[in-house]
C-alpha positions in Angstrom: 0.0 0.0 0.0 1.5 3.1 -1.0 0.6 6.2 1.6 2.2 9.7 1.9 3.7 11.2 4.9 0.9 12.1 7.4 1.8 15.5 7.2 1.1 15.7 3.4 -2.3 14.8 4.2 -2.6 17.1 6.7 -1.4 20.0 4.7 -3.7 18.4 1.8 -6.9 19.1 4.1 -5.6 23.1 4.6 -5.2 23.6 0.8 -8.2 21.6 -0.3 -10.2 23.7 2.8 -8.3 26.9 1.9 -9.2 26.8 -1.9 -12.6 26.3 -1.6 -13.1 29.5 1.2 -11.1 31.1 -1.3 -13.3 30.4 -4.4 -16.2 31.2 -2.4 -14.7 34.6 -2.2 -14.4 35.4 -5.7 -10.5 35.1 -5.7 -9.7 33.2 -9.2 -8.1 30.1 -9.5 -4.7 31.4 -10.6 -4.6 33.9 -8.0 -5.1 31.4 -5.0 -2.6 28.9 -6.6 0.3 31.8 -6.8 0.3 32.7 -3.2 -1.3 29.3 -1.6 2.1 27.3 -1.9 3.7 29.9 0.7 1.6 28.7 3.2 1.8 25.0 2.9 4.5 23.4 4.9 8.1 23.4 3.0 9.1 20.5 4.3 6.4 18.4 2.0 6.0 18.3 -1.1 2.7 20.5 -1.8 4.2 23.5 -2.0 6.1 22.3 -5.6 2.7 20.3 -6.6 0.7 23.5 -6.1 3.5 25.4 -7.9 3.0 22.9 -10.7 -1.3 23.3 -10.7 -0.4 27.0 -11.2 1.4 27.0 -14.3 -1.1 24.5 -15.5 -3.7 26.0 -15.4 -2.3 29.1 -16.9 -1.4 27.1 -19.9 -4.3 24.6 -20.4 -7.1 26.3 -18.3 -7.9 23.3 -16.4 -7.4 22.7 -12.3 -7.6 18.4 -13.5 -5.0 18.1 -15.8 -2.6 19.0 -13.2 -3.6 16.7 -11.4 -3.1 14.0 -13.5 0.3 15.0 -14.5 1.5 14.2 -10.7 0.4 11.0 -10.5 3.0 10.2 -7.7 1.5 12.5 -5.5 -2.2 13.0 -6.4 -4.2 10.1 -6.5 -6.6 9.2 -9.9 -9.6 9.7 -7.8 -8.4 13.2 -6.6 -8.0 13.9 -10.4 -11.3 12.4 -11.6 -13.2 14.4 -9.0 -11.3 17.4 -10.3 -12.2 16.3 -13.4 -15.5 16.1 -13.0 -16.1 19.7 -11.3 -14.5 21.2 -15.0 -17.3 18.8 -16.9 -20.2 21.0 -17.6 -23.0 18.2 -18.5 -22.4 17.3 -14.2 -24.0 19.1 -11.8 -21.0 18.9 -9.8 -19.4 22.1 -8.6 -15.7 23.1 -7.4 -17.2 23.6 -3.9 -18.4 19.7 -3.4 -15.6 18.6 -5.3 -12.9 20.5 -2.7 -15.0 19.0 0.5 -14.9 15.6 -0.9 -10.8 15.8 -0.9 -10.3 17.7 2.2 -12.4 15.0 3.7 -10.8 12.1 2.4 -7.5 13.5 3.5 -8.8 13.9 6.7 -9.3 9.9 6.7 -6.3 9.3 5.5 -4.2 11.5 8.0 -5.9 9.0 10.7 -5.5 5.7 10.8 -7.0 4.5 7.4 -8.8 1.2 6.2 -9.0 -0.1 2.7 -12.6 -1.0 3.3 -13.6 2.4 4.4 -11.8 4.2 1.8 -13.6 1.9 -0.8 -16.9 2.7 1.1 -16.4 6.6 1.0 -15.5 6.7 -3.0 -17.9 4.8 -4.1 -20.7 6.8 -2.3 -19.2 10.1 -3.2 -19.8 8.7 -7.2 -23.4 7.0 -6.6 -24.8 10.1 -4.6 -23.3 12.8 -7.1 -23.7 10.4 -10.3 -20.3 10.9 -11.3 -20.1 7.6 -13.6 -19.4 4.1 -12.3 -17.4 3.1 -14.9 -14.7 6.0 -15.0 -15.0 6.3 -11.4 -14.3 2.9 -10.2 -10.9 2.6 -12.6 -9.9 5.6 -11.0 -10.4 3.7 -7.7 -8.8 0.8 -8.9 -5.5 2.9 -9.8 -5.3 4.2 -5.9 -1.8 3.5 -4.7 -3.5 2.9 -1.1 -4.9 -0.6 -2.3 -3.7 -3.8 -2.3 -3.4 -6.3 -5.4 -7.1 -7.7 -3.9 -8.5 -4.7 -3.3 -7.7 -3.4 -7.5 -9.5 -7.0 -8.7 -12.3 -6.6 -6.3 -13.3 -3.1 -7.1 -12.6 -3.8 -11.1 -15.2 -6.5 -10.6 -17.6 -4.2 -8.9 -17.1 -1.8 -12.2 -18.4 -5.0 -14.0 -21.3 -6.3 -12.0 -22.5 -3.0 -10.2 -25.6 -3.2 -12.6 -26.3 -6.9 -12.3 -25.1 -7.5 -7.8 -26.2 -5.1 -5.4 -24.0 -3.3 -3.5 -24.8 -4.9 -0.3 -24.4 -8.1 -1.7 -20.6 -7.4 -3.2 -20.0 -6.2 0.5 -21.6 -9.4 2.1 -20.1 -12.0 0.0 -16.3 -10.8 0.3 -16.7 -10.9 4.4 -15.3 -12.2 7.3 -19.1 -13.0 8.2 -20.2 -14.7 5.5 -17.2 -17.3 5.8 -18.7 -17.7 8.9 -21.9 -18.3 7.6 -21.0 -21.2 5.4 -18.8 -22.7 8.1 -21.9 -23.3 10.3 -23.2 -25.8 7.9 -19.5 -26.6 5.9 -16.8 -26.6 8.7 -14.1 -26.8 6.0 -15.4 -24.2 3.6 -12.7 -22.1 2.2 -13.6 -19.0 0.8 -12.2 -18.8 -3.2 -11.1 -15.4 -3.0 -10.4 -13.9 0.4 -12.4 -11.6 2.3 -11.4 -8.0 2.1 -14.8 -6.8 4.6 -14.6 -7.6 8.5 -17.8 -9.5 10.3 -19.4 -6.2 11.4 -19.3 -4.9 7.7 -20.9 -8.0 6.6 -23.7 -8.1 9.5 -24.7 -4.6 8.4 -24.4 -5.5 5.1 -26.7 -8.6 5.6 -29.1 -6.4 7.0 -29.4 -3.9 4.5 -29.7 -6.5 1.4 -33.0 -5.6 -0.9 -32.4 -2.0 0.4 -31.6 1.4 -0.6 -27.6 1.4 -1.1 -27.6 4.9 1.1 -29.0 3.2 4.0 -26.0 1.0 3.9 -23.9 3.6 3.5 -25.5 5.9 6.7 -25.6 2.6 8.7 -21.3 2.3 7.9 -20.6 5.9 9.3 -22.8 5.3 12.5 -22.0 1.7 13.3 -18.3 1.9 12.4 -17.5 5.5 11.9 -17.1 5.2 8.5 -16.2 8.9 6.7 -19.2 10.7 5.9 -19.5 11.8 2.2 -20.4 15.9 1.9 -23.3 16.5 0.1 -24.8 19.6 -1.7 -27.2 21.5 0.5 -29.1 24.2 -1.2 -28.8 28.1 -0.2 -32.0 29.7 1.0 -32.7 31.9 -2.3 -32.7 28.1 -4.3 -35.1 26.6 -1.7 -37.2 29.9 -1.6 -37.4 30.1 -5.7 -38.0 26.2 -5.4 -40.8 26.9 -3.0 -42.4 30.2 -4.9 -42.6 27.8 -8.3 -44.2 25.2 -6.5 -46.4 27.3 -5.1 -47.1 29.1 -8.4 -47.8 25.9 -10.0 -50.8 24.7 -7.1 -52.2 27.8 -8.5 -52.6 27.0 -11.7 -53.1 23.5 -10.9 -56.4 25.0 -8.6 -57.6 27.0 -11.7 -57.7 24.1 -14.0 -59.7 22.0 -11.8 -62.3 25.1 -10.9 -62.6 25.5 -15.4 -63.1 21.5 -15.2 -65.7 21.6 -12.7 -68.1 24.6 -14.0 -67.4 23.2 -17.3 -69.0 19.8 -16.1 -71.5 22.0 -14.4 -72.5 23.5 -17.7 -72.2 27.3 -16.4 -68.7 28.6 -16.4 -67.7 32.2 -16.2 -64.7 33.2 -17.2 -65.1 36.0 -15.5 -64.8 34.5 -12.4 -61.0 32.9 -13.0 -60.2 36.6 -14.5 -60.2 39.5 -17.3 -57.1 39.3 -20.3 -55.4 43.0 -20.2 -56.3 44.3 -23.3 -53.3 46.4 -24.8 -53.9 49.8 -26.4 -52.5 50.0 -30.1 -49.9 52.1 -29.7 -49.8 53.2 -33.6 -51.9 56.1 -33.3 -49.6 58.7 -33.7 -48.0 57.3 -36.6 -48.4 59.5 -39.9 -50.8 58.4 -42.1 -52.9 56.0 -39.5 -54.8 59.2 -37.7 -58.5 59.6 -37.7 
């Protein structure tokens, strides 16, 4: 398993938390990336990476392909989540995209697990439909998995359509070895598991179910990362809420029409007068009384 230094990922969650407050600001891209490497710690290697995104982005335009250009320091994810904030068919903005890394650096600064790194990047592509296919080969290429970790999650990229996810968890854990031992006492698993027995308890549990739930079961049972989400500013939820409401109205006038239609004595009066506009040619030579 290939890791950085703790300290990269530490200095990771400053710049990936920095940026974003940044952006919010209305400071441009270039601008943050020419003074940001000042304040990363010299004695990792960010400082040169961000130095690097800079004169990227000057050249190409784009935040992503600087990131895939340092493969030996940023990850494939990290660049296909980049990637995917540039794309302008995804609703997927810089703002997610930044929380997403500065929390999975966060996790990795700790004391990280395969299995709940696997967990987190998968749900960060189901619940922002970022593409299984892409998405999964990026997770594949992480340096922080093993050999069975790369085959398991290029099978998932496979069968995600045809297994649900609860199942792939189930199947490849401790727990369901245990399982098939009750009744087999010399059952070997053909592939080992990658998923502890708790994993594959909850997972049990959650088969037939909405993928989510075992995802929000994860993070409470086993304090599992939780995924950012988008959550709506008060002017979207109050134009939301003013459409909706405009459209009960109409909805209301339609069924009043329908009903003294039916009745057989409607009166458009009642649901209103057209505004009658004024020609406004009048004063035009040759058109006055």
């Amino acid at each position: 398993m290939g890791l950085l230094d703790r300290e990269e990922y530490i200095e990771q969650v400053y710049f990936f938390q920095t940026f974003r407050d940044r952006l919010k600001a209305g400071i441009a891209t270039q601008e943050i990336l020419e003074k940001l490497d000042q304040e990363i710690l010299s004695t990792t290697k960010l400082p040169l990476a961000i130095q690097f995104l800079c004169t990227e982005v000057k050249h190409s335009g784009y935040l992503a392909s600087g990131f895939e250009c340092l493969p030996h320091y940023f990850t494939p994810f990290q660049a296909f989540i980049i990637r995917s904030t540039e794309m302008v068919k995804l609703k997927f903005n810089m703002d997610l995209g930044m929380q997403i890394l500065e929390k999975q650096a966060q996790f990795l600064a700790k004391e990280p697990s395969q299995a709940g790194l696997f967990v987190f990047q998968f749900e960060t592509i189901s619940r922002n439909r970022l593409g299984y296919v892409e998405g999964l080969q990026a997770m594949a290429k992480d340096r922080f998995f093993s050999a069975n970790w790369s085959e398991f999650i290029e099978f998932t990229s496979r069968h995600i359509g045809e297994v649900e996810f609860a199942q792939l968890v189930f199947l490849r854990s401790e727990y369901y070895v245990q399982t098939q031992r009750r009744e087999n006492p010399k059952y070997e698993p053909p592939l080992a598991p990658l998923f502890f027995e708790k994993e594959g308890k909850i997972a049990r549990a959650n088969l037939g179910k909405d993928p989510f739930f075992l995802f929000a079961a994860l993070q409470r049972q086993l304090n599992y990362p939780l995924v950012p989400r988008h959550i709506p500013s008060d002017t979207q939820e109050k134009e939301l809420l003013q459409v909706n409401q405009n459209k009960l109205k109409d909805l209301e006038m339609r069924i009043k029409l329908l009903e003294a239609e039916m009745r057989g004595n409607i009166d458009l009066q009642e649901f209103g007068k057209p505004l009658l506009l004024e020609p406004e040619f009048k004063d035009e030579p040759g058109l006055a009384n």
